[in-house]
ROVEX-773002 format. One line per 8 residues: their letters; for each residue z, y, x of N, C-alpha, C. Coordinates in nm, 3 decimals. Layout:
a	Z,Y,X,Z,Y,X,Z,Y,X; ...
REM end
This chain:
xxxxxxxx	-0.938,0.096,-0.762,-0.963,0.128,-0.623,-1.112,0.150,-0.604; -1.153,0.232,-0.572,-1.274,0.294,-0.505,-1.374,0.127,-0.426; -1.484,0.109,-0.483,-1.521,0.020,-0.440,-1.582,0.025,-0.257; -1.576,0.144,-0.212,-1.615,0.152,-0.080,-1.459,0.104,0.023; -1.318,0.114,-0.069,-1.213,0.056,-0.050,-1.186,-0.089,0.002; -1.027,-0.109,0.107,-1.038,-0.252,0.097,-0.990,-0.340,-0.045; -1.053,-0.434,-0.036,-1.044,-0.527,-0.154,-0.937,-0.666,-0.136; -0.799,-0.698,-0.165,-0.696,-0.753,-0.121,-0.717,-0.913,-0.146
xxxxxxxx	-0.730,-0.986,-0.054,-0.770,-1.122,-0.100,-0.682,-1.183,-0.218; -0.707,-1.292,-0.263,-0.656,-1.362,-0.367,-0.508,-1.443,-0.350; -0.524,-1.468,-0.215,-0.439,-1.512,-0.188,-0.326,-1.450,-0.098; -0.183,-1.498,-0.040,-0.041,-1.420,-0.003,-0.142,-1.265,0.097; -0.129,-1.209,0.091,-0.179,-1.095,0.218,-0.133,-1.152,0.374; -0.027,-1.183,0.372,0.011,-1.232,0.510,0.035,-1.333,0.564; -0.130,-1.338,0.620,-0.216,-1.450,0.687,-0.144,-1.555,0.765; -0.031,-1.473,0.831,0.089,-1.580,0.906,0.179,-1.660,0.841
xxxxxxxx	0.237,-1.673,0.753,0.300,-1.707,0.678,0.268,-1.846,0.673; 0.331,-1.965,0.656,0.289,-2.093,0.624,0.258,-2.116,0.488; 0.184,-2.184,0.480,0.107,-2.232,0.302,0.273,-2.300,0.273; 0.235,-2.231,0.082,0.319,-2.204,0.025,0.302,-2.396,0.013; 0.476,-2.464,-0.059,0.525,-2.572,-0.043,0.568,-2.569,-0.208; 0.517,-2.622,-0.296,0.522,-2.574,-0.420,0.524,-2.694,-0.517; 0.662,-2.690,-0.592,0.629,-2.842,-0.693,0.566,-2.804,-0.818; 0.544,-2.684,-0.842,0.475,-2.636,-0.997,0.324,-2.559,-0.907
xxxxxxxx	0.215,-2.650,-0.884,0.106,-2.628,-0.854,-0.007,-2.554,-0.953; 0.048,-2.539,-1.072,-0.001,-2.467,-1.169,0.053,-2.325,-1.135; 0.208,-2.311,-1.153,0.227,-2.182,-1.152,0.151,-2.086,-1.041; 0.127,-2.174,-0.914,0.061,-2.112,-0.799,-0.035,-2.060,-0.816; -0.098,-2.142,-0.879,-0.254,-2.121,-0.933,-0.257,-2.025,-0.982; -0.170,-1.989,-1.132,-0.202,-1.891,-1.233,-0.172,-1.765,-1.146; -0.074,-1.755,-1.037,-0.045,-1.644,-0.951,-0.181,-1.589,-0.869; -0.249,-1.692,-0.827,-0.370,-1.624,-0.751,-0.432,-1.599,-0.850
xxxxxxxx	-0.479,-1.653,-0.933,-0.556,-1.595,-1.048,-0.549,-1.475,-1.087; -0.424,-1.388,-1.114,-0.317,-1.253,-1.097,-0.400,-1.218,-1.038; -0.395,-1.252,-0.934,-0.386,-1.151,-0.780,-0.559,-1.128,-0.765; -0.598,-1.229,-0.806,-0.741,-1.198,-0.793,-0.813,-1.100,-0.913; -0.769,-1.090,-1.008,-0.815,-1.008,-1.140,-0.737,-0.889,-1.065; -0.594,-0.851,-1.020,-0.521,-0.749,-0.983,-0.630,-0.690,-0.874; -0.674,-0.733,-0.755,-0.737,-0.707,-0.688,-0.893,-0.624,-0.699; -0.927,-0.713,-0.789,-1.106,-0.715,-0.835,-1.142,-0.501,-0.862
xxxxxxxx	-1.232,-0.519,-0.820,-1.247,-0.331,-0.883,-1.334,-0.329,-1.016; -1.378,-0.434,-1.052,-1.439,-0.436,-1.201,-1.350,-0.614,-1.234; -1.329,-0.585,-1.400,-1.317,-0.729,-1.451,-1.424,-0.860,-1.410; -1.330,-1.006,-1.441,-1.403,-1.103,-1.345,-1.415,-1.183,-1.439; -1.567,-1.253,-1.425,-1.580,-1.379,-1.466,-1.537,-1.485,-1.479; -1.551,-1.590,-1.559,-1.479,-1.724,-1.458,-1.547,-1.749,-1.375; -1.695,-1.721,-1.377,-1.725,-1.763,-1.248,-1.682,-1.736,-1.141; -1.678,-1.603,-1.149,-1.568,-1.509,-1.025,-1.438,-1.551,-0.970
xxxxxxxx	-1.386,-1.612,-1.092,-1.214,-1.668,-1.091,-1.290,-1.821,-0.978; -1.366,-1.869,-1.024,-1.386,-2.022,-0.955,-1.404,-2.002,-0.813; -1.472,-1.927,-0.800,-1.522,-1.824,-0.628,-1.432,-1.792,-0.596; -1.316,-1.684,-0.622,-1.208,-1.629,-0.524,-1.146,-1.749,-0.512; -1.088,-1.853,-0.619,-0.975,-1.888,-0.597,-1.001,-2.056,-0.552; -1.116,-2.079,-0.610,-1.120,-2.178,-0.541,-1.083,-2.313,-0.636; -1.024,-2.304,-0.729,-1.018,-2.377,-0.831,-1.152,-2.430,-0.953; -1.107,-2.558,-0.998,-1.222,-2.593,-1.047,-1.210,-2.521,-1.229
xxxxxxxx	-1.321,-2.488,-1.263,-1.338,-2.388,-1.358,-1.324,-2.432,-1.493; -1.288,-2.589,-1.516,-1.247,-2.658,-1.629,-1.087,-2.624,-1.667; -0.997,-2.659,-1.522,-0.879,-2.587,-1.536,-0.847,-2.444,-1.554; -0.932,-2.373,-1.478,-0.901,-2.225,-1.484,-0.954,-2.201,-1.653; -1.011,-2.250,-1.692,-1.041,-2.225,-1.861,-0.941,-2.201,-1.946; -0.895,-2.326,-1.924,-0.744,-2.343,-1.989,-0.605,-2.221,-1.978; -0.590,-2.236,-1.838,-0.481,-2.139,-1.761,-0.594,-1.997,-1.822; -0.660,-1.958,-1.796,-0.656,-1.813,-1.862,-0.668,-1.774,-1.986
xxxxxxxx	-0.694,-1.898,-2.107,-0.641,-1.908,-2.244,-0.522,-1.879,-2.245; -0.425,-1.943,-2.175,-0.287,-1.916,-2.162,-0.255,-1.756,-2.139; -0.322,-1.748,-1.994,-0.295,-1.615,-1.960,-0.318,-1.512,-2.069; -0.404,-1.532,-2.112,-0.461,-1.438,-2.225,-0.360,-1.399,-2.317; -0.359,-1.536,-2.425,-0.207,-1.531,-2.471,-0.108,-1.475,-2.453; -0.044,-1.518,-2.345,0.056,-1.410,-2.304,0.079,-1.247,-2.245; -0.089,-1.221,-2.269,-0.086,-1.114,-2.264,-0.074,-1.068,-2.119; -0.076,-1.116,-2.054,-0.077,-1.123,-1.904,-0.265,-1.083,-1.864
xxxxxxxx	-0.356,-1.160,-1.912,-0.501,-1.106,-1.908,-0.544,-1.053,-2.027; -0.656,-0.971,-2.049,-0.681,-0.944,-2.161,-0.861,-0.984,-2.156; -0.927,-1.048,-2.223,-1.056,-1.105,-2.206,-1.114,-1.000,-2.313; -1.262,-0.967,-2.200,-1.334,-0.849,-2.291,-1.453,-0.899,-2.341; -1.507,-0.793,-2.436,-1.634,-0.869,-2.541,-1.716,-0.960,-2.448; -1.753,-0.903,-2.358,-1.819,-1.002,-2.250,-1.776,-1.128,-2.158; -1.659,-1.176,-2.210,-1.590,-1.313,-2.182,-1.554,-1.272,-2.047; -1.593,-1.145,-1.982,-1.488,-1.137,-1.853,-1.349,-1.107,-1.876
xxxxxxxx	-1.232,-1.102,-1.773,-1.102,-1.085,-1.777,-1.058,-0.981,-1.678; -0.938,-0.855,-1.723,-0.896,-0.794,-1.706,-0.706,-0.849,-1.708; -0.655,-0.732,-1.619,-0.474,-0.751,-1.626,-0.447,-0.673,-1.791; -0.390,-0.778,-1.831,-0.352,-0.766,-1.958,-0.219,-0.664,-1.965; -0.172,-0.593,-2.074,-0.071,-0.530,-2.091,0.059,-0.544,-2.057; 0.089,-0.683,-2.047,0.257,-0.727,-2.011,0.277,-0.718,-1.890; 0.140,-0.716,-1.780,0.184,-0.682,-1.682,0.275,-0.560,-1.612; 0.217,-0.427,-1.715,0.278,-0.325,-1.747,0.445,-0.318,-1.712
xxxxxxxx	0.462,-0.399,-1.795,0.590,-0.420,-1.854,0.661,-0.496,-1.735; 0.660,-0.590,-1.659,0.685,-0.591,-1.559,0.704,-0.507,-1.406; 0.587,-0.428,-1.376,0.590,-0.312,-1.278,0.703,-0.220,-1.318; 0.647,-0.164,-1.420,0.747,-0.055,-1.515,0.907,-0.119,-1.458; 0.940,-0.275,-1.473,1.043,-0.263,-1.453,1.121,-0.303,-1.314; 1.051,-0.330,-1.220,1.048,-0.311,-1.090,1.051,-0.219,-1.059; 0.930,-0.129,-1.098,0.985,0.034,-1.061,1.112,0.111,-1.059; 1.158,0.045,-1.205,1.289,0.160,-1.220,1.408,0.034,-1.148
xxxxxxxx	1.399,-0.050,-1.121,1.469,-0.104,-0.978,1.507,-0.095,-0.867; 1.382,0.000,-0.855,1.339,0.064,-0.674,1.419,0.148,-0.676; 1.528,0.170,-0.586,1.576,0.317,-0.615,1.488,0.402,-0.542; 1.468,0.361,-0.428,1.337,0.432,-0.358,1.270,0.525,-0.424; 1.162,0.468,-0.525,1.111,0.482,-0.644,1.188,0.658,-0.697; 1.274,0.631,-0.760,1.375,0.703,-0.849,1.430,0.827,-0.779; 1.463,0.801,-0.630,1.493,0.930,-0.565,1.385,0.996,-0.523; 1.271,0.932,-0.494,1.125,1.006,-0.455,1.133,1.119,-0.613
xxxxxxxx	1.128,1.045,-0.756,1.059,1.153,-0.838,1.155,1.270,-0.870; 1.295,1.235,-0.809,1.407,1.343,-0.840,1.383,1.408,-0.723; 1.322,1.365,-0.600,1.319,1.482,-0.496,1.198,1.580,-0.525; 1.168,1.510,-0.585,0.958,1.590,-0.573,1.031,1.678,-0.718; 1.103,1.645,-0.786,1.104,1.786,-0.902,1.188,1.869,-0.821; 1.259,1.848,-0.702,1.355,1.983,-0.693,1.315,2.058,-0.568; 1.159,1.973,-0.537,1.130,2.056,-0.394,0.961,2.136,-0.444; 0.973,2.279,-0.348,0.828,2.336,-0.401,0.710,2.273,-0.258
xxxxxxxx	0.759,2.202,-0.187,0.689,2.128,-0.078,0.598,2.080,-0.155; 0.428,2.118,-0.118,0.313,2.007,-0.102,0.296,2.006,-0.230; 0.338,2.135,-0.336,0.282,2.106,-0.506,0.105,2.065,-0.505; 0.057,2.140,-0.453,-0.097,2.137,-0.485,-0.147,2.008,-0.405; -0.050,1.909,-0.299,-0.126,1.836,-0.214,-0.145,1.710,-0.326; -0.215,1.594,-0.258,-0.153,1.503,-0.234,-0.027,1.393,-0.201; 0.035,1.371,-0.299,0.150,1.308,-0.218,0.214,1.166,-0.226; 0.199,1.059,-0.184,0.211,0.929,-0.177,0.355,0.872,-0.103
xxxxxxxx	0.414,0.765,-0.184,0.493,0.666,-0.167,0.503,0.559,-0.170; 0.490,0.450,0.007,0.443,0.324,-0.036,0.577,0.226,0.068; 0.550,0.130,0.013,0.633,0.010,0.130,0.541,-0.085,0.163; 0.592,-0.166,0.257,0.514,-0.222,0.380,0.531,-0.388,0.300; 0.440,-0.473,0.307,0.432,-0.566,0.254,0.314,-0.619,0.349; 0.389,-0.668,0.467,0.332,-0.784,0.506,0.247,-0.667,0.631; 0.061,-0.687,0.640,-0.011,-0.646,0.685,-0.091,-0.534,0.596; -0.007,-0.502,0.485,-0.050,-0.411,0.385,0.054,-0.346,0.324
xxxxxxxx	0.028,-0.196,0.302,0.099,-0.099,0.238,0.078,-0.123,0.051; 0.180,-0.097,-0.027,0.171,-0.084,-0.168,0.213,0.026,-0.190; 0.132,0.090,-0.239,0.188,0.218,-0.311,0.298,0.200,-0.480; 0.354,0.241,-0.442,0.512,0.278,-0.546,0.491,0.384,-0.676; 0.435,0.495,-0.562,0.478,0.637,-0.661,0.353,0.747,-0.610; 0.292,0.836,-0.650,0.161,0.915,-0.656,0.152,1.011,-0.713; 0.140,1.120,-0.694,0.143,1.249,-0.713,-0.015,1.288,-0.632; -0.146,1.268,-0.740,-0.242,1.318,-0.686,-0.261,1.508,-0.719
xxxxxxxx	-0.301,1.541,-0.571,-0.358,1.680,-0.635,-0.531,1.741,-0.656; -0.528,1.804,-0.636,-0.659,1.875,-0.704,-0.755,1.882,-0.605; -0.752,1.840,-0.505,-0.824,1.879,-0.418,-0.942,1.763,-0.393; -1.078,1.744,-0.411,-1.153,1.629,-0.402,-1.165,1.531,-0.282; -1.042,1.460,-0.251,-1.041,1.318,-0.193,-1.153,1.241,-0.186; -1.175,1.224,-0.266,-1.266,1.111,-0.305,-1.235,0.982,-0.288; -1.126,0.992,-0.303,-0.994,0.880,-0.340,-0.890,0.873,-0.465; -0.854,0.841,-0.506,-0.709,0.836,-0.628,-0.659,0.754,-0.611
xxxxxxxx	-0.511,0.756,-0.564,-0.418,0.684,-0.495,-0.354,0.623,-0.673; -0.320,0.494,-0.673,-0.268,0.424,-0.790,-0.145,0.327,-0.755; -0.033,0.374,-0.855,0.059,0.298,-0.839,0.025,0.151,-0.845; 0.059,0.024,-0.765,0.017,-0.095,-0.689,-0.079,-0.133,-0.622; -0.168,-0.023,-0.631,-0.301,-0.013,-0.501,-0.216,-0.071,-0.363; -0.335,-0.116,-0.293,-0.302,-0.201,-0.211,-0.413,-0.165,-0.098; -0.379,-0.116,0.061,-0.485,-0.078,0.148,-0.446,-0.155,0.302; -0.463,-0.167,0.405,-0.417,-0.210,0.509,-0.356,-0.139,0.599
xxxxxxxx	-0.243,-0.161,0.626,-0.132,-0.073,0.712,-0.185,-0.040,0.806; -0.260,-0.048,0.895,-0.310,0.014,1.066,-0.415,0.110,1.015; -0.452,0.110,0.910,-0.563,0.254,0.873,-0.478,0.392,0.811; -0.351,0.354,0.756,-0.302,0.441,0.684,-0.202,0.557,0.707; -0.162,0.634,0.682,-0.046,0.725,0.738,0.087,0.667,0.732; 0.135,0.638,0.553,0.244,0.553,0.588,0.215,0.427,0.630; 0.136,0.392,0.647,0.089,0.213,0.761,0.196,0.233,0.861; 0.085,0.370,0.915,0.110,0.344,1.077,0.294,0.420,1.074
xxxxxxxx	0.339,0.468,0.999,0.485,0.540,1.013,0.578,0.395,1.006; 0.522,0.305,0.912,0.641,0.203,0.906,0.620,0.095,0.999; 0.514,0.066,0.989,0.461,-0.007,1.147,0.545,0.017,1.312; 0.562,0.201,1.292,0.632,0.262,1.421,0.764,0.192,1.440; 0.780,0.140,1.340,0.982,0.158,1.312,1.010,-0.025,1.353; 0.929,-0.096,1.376,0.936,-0.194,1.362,0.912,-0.248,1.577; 0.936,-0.331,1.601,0.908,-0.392,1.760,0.806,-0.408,1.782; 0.770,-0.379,1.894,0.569,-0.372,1.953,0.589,-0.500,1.936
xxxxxxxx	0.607,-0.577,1.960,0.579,-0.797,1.956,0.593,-0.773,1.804; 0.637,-0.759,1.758,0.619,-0.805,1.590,0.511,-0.735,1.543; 0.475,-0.606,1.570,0.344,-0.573,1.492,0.265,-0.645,1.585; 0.223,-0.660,1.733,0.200,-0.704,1.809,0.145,-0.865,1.694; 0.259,-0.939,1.669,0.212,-1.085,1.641,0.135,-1.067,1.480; 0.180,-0.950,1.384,0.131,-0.943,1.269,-0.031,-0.935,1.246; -0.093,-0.864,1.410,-0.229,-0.834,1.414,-0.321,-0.963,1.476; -0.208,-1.048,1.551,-0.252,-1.079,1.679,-0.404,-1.185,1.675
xxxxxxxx	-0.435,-1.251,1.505,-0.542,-1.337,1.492,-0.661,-1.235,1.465; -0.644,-1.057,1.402,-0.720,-1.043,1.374,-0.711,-0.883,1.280; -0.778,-0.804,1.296,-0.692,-0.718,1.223,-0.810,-0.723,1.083; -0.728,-0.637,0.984,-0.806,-0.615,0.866,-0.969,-0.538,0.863; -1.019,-0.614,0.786,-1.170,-0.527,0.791,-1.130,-0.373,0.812; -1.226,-0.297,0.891,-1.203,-0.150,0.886,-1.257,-0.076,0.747; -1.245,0.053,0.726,-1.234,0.086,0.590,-1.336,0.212,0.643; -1.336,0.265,0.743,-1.428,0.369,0.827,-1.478,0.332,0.956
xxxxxxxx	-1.525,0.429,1.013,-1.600,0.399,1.150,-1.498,0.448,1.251; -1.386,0.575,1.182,-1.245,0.563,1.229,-1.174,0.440,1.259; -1.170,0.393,1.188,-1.028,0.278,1.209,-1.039,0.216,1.357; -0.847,0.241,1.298,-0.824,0.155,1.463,-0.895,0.047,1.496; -0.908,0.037,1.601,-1.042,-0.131,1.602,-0.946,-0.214,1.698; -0.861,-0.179,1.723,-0.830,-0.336,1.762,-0.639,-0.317,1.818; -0.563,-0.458,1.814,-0.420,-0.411,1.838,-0.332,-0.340,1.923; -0.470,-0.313,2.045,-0.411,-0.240,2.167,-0.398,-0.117,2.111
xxxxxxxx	-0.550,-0.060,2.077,-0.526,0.066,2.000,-0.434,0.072,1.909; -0.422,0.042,1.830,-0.319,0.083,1.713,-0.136,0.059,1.777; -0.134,-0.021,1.902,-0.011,-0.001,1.974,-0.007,0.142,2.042; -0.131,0.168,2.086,-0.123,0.322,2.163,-0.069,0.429,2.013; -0.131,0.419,1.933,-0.103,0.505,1.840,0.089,0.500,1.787; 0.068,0.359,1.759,0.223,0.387,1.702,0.355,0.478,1.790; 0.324,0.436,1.931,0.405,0.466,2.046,0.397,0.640,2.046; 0.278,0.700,2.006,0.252,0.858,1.947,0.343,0.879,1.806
xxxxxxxx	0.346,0.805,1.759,0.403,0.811,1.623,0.585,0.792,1.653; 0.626,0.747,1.726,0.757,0.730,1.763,0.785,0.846,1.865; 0.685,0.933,1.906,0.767,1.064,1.996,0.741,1.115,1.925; 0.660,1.157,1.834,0.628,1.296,1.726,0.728,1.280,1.594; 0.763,1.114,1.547,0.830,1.144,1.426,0.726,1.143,1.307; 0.629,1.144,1.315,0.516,1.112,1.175,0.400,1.090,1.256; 0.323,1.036,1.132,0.172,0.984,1.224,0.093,1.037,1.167; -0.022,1.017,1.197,-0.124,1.133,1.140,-0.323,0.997,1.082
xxxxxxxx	-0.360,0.995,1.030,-0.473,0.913,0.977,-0.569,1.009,0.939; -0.667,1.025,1.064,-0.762,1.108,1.056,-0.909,1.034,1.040; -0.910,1.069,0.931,-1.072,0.959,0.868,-1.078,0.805,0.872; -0.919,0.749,0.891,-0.952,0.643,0.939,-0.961,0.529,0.774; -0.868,0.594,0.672,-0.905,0.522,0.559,-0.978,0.596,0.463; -1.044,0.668,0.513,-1.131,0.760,0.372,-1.205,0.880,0.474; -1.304,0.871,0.474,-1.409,1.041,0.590,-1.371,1.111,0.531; -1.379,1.231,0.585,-1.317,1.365,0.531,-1.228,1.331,0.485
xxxxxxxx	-1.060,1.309,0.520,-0.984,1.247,0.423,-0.871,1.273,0.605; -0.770,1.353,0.610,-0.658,1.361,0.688,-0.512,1.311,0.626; -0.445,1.232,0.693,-0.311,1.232,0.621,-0.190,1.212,0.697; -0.083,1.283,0.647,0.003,1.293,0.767,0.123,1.201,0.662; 0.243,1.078,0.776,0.333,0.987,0.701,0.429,1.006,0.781; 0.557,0.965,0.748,0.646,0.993,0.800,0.737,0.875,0.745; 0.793,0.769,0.788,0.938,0.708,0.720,1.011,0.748,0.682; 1.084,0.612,0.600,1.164,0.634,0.522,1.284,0.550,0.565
xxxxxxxx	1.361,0.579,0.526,1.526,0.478,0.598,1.594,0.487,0.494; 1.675,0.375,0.499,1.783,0.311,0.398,1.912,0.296,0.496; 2.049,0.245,0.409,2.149,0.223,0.491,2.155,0.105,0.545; 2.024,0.028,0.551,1.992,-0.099,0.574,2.001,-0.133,0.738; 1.939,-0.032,0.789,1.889,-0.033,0.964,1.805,0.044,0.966; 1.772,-0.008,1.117,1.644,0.049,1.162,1.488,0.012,1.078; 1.466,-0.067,1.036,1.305,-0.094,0.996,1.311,0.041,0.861; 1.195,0.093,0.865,1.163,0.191,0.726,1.150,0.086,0.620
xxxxxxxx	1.228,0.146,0.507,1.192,0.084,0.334,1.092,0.185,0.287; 1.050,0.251,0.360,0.919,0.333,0.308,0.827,0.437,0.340; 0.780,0.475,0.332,0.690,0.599,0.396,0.627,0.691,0.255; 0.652,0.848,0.336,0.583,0.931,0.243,0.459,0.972,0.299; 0.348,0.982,0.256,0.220,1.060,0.333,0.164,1.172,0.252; 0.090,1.279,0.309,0.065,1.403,0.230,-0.079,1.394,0.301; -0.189,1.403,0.174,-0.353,1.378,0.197,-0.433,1.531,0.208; -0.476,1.555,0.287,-0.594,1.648,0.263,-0.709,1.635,0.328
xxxxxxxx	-0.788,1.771,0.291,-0.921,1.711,0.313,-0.928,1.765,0.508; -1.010,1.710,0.569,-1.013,1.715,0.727,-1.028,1.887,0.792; -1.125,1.904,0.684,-1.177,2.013,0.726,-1.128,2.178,0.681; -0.981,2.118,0.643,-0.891,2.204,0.623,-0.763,2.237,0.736; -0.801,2.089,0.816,-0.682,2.106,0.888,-0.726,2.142,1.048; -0.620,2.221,1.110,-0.672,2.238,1.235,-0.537,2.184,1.352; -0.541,2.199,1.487,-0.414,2.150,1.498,-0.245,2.207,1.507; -0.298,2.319,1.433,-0.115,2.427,1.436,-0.116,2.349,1.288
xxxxxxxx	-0.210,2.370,1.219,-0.162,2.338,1.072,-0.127,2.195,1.058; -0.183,2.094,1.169,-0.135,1.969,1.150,-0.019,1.942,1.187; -0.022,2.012,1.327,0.154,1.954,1.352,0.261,2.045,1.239; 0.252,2.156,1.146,0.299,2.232,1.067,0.321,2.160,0.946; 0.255,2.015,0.903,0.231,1.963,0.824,0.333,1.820,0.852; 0.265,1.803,0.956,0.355,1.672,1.009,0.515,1.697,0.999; 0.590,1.839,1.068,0.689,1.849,1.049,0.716,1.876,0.907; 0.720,1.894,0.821,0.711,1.912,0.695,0.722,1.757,0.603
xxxxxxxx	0.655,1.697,0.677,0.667,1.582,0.590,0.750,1.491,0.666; 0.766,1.500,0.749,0.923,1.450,0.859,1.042,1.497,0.760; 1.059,1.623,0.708,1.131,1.684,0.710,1.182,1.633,0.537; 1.056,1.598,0.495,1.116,1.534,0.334,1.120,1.434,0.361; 1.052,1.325,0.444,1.126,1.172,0.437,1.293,1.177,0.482; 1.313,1.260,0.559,1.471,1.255,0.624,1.531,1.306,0.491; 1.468,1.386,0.404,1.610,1.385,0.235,1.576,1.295,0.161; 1.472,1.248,0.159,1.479,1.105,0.056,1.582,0.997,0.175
xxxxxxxx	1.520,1.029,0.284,1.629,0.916,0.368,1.758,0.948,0.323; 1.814,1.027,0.360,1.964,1.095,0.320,2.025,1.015,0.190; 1.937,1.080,0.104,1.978,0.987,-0.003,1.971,0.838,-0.044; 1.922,0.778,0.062,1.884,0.640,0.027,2.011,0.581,0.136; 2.105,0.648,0.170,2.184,0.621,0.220,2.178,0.623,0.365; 2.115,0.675,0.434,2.055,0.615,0.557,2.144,0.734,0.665; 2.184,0.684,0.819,2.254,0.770,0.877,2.166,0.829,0.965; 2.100,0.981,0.942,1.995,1.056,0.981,2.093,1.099,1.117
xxxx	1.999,1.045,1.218,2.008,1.139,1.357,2.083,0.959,1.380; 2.093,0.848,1.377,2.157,0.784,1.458,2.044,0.652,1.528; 2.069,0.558,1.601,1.945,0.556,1.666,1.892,0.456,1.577; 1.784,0.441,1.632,1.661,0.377,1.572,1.591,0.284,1.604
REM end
């Protein structure tokens, strides 16, 4: 992730949640530890590990010997630590779990929609979007979207699309201590705003993120539906640069990418046109 990017704390993302109740206080541990090397935009020290997580650095010695071992971290000539290879092996197999996942890359080979764009697939986790699936194009972002990158939902296109799908009091209470650092001088700044926005995003059908997670950086999202209900299992967004877009070509864009979340919806079982 781009170090001018947000950087995902060490610990659960969603701040509401009650502290975890845990009889293996190790395993917890070695999890933030994860999350904090997963997070980091360069490999971390132990000193670094003692700082995010908060643990004392005699234990964390130990636990990332382990980690190491298992191949879970990989420690470089310089005694810092990186996500080791097996993690791999895990995503990899979550991925092909997702069906989500699986119908996105069978739709994107049979459609000529958005070859040269940008094109992103993420789900909503908490107060933060994860990206799934990525199809970067050629055009200089000055971003590169990465499968398990991690950004804050009220800055983003699919943020704000799956955010829409959900009850003003629940995003309402998800923001309500505080929202995420901003990422631009765009970003929504506070929960009223980003309620005005979503309520735009529910008459138009896609939302639109104009500079708000990257300057020069437009992106239009749209949900995704399952045969689950109403809440989106996902959002697609299509990136370009700002100063390409004007507003026939945006709303031209927006419908367009409405128009492929409703066939990945289709196929994800979902009953298109019923309410919401």
């Amino acid at each position: 992730m781009p170090k001018s990017a947000y950087t995902a704390p060490a610990t659960p993302a969603n701040d509401t949640a009650p502290p975890l109740k845990s009889t293996s206080p190790a395993v917890v541990r070695a999890v933030h530890v994860m999350d904090a090397v997963a997070a980091a935009t360069e490999p971390l020290t132990l000193a670094d590990l003692t700082r995010l997580t908060g643990a004392p650095k005699s234990s964390l010695h130990g636990m990332c010997d382990t980690l190491v071992q298992l191949q879970l971290l990989k420690r470089l000539p310089n005694g810092s630590m990186a996500l080791g290879p097996h993690v791999m092996a895990w995503a990899n197999a979550f991925l092909s779990q997702t069906q989500m996942t699986g119908e996105f890359r069978a739709l994107w080979d049979q459609t000529d929609a958005f070859q040269d764009a940008t094109v992103t697939l993420s789900m909503l986790d908490g107060t933060e979007v994860v990206y799934l699936a990525c199809q970067n194009g050629d055009q200089p972002l000055g971003v590169t979207f990465r499968i398990g990158m991690r950004l804050p939902a009220p800055y983003t296109a699919t943020g704000k699309a799956m955010l829409s799908t959900l009850p003003p009091a629940e995003v309402r209470a998800l923001f309500a201590q505080r929202m995420p650092p901003s990422l631009t001088r765009a970003s929504v700044a506070d929960v009223e705003a980003l309620a005005a926005e979503l309520e735009q995003v529910r008459a138009v059908g896609f939302s639109t993120d104009h500079g708000q997670m990257r300057d020069g950086m437009t992106c239009f999202g749209a949900p995704v539906f399952d045969a689950a209900g109403p809440r989106a299992a996902g959002a697609i967004a299509v990136s370009y640069l700002t100063n390409e877009i004007d507003a026939p070509t945006g709303e031209r864009i927006g419908r367009q990418v409405r128009a492929l979340a409703d066939q990945l919806s289709a196929k994800l079982g979902a009953r298109l046109g019923a309410p919401r």
